[in-house]
N, C-alpha and C positions, 0 to 999 in steps of 0.2 A: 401356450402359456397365457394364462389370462393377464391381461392390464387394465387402470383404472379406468380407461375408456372404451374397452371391449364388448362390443355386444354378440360374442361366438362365432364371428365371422371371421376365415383366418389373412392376416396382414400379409402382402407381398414383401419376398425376402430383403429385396432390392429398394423398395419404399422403406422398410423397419431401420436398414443402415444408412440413409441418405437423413431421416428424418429423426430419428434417434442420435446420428452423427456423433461427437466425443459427448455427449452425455453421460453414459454409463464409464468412460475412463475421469471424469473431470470431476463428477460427482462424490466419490469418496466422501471427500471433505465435509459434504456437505450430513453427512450422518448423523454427529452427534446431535446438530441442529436440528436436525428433521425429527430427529428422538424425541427431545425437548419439544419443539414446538405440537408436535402429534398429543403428546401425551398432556400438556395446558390443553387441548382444545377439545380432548376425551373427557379431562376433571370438568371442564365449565357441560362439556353436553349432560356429565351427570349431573353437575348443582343445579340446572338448568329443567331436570327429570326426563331428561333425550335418550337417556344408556343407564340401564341399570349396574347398582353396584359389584355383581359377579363379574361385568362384562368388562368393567371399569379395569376392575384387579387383574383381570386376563391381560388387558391391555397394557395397560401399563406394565407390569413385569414382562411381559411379552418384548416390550417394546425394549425397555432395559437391557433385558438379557440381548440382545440384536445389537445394538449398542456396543456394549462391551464386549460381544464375540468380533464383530467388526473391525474394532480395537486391536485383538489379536489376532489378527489377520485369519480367522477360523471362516469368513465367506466376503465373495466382492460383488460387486455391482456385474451383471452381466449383461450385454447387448440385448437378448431377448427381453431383458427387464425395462428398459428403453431410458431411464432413470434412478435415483435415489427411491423416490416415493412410490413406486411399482415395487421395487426391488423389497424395501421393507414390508407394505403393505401383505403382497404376497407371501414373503417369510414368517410375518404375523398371523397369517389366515391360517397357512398351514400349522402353525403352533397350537395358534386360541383357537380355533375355526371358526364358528358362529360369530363370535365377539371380534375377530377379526374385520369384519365385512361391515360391522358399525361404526368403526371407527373416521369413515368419513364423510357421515351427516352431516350438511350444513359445512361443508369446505370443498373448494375444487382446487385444483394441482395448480392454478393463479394464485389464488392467494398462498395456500401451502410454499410454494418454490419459493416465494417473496418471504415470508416467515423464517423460513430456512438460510436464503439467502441474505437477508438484513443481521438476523442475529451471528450468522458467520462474516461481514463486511462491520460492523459493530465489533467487535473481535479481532477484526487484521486491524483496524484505524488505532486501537490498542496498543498493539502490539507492533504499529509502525513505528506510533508516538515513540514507545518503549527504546527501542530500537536507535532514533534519529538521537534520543537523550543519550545511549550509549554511546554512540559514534562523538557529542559533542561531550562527554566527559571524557575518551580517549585522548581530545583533544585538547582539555585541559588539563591531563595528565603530562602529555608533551610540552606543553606552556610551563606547568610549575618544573620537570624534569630541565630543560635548556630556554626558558623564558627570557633570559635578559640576550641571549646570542642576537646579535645585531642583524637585519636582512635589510635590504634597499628595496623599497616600496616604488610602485611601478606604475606610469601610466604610460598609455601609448607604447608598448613595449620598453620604456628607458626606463634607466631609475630617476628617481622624482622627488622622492623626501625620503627622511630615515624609519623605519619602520624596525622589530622584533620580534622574532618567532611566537612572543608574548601575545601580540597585536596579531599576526597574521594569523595564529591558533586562536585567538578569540574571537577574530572578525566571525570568521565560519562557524566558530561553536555555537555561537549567539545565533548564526541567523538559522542552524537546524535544529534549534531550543524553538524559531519560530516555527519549525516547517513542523513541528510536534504540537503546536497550538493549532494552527491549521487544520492539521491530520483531527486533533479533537473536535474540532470546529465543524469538520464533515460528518460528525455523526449524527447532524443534526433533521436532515432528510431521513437517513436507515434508519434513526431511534421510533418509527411512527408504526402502531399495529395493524396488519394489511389483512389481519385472520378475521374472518367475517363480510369482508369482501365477496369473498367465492370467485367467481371467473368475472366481476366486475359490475355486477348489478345488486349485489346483497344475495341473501337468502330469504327470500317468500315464505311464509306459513311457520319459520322455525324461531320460538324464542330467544335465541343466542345473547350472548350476553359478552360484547367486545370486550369492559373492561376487565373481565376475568381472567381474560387470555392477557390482556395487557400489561397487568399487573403480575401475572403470572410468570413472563417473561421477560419483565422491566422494562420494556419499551416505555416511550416517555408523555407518551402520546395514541391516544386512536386516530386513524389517519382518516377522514371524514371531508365529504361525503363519500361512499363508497366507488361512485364512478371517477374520482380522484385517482384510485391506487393505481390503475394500471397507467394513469396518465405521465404517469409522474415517474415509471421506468427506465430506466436510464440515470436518472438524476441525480439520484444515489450515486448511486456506482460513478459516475461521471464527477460528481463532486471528490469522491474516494480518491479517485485515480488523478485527477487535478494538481491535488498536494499531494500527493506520492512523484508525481513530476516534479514541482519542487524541491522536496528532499532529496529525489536521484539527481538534479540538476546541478546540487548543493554539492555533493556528492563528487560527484560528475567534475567542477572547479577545482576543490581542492585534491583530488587525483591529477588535473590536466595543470596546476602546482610543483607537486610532487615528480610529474614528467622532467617537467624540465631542469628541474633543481637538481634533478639526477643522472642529466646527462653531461658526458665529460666538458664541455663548455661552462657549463657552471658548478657542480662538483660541490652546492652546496646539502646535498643530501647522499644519507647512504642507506639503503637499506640490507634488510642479512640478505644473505644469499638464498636460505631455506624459504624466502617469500618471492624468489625471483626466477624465474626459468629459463633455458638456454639455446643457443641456436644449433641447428643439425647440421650444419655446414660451418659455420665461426666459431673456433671452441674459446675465442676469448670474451664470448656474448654474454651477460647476465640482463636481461631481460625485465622491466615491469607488466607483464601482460597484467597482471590483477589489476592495477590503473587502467591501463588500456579499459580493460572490460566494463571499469566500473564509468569511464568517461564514454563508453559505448550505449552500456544501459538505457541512457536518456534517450537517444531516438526509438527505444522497444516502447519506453514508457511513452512519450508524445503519440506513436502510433497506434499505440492501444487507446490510447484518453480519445484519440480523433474516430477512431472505430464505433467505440458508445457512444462519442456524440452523434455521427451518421446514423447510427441503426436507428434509434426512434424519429429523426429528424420529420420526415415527412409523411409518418404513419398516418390512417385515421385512429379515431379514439377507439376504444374498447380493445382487448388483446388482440396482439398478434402474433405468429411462430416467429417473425425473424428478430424477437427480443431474446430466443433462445442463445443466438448466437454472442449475445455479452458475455457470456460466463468464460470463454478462450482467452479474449482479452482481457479482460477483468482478473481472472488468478495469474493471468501473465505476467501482470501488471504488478500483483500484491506478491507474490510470491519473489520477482527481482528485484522488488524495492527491500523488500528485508535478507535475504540473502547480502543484496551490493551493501547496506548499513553492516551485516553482521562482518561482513569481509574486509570494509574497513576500518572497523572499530578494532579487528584484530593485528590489523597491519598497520596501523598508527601504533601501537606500542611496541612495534622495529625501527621505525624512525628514528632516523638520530643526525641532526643537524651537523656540520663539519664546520668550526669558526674559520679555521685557519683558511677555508680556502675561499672565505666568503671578504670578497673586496668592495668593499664603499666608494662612489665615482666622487671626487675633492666639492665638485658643484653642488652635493647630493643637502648641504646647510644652507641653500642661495634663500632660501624662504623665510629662513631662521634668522639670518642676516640680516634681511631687508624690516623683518618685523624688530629688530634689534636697534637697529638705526632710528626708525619712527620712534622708539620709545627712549633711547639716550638722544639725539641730535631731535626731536620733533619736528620732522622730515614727514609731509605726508608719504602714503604707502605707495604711492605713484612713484614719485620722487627716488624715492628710497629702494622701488625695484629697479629702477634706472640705473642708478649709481652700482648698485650689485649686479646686473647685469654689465655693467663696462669694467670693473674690476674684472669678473672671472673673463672677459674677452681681453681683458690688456691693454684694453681703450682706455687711460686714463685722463685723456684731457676733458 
């Protein structure tokens, strides 16, 4: 099977799987992007007069149709292919034939994989954002549904002052409304065009014309100078994955919440049964494992964020193979962060607060008190926490 890097000489069987590795299964994803961005960077070779218009038409429909057959699962990415971009490249030849084989003038599988990969990580930071905003209107759905229910706010494990499902659902909505600013705030590295690059030195001799592609594909920015792109790998993806620890950490709280509120010590939460699973051995078991999981998440997420920081850490400059290896961690990463938001965006509208069983400690107004006194007796606040501390102790003298 020919690849873009073939010169007729045939690859050890044992080299193609070690060096290929999950590319051909991880790559999927990465299709429709590779579609798109092939197909901008055919239309600029032809404005450009690089590809005539027959070859153009080949292509692009070529590319289309591959796309959409994809889609419905009519072919996949196979190991001989070693990737996405072999994979279609080759399915294109054999379609268009000739026109196929032009298609990658003035681009190498560096920039191409970046192109591909930014406008799919542009896409999940989307769709995290999306995602972290559902979970915090779940949570203000529960707030308007039992907002005034009274809960005791907690430092140090005690209760501390008086708090409300109102308050404790808003604390957290509000701060994964932040971890969706964030999330937008990383696309600020992916949004830059890396096509035209090539394997990191530019392209010699060929007219190209960056912003075509850039524009083409809304990037926000040409990423310049060209010995930039490959530097700058990791970065992305590491900033992405960042706030996705965030959000899953967010996450992660208000599950490790939910834990304890639901177990028979405190009894201040119920959830249905149809979101709870059971034990093999205690038939009187109902189970949180979906918390469990989702307050687990967070060390998949921190492990993977620590992974792409490692792999480019002490590279030299210009490419190298072991940046292949971010793509494991990286969909690891994006693919548990929106699953754990969609899971519990749907299990927050089973929650259902229990007042009756929820007890307020008498001490739980000492704050309120103290600040009560300062303003009728004008009592500094020293003072006056004094005095309310030896009241609730019985010490009145």
């Amino acid at each position: 099977m020919s690849r873009l890097w073939d010169k007729g000489e045939p690859l050890d069987e044992r080299i193609l799987r070690y060096t290929a590795g999950e590319d051909h299964l991880l790559d999927g994803r990465l299709v429709p992007y590779d579609v798109r961005a092939s197909v901008a960077h055919a239309r600029m070779l032809n404005a450009q007069g690089l590809l005539a218009d027959a070859d153009l038409q080949a292509i692009v429909s070529g590319l289309e149709a591959l796309g959409e057959e994809h889609a419905r699962g009519e072919w996949q990415i196979e190991l001989a292919d070693e990737d996405v971009h072999t994979a279609l490249e080759r399915r294109l030849t054999e379609r268009a034939g000739e026109a196929g084989k032009r298609v990658h003038l003035g681009r190498s599988r560096n920039d191409q994989v970046l192109a591909a990969l930014r406008l799919y990580l542009l896409d999940a930071a989307d769709a995290a954002a999306h995602e972290a905003i559902a979970v915090a209107d779940a949570l203000d759905a529960l707030a308007k549904r039992q907002g005034d229910v009274e809960l005791p706010g907690y430092t140090h494990m005690q209760q501390a002052m008086p708090s409300s499902v109102a308050l404790w659902a808003g604390g957290f909505a509000a701060e994964l409304r932040d971890d969706a600013g964030g999330l937008t705030a990383s696309r600020r590295r992916l949004a830059r065009n890396p096509l035209g690059s090539a394997a990191g030195y530019g392209v010699p001799g060929l007219p190209l014309d960056r912003e075509h592609t850039r524009a083409a594909l809304g990037f926000a920015e040409i990423q310049q100078p060209v010995t930039a792109v490959q530097l700058s790998r990791g970065k992305g993806e590491a900033g992405l994955v960042f706030e996705l620890c965030l959000l899953v950490q967010d996450l992660g709280r208000v599950a490790a919440d939910l834990m304890l509120f639901c177990t028979q010590e405190f009894a201040y939460v119920q959830l249905p049964d149809a979101m709870t699973t059971g034990s093999s051995i205690m038939p009187q078991k109902r189970n949180p494992d979906v918390l469990e999981l989702v307050r687990g998440a967070t060390a998949t997420l921190q492990a993977s964020l620590v992974e792409i920081l490692a792999l480019p850490a002490k590279l030299s400059s210009g490419y190298q193979r072991d940046m292949q290896r971010l793509k494991a961690p990286l969909f690891r990463a994006v693919d548990l962060a929106l699953d754990s938001c969609a899971i519990m965006a749907h299990l927050l509208g089973g929650v259902r607060f229990l007042p009756d069983n929820i007890r307020l400690d008498p001490g739980i107004h000492a704050a309120a008190r103290a600040n009560q006194l300062v303003q009728e007796e004008g009592l500094s606040f020293r003072d006056a926490y004094r005095r309310v501390a030896q009241e609730l102790s019985g010490d009145k003298d």
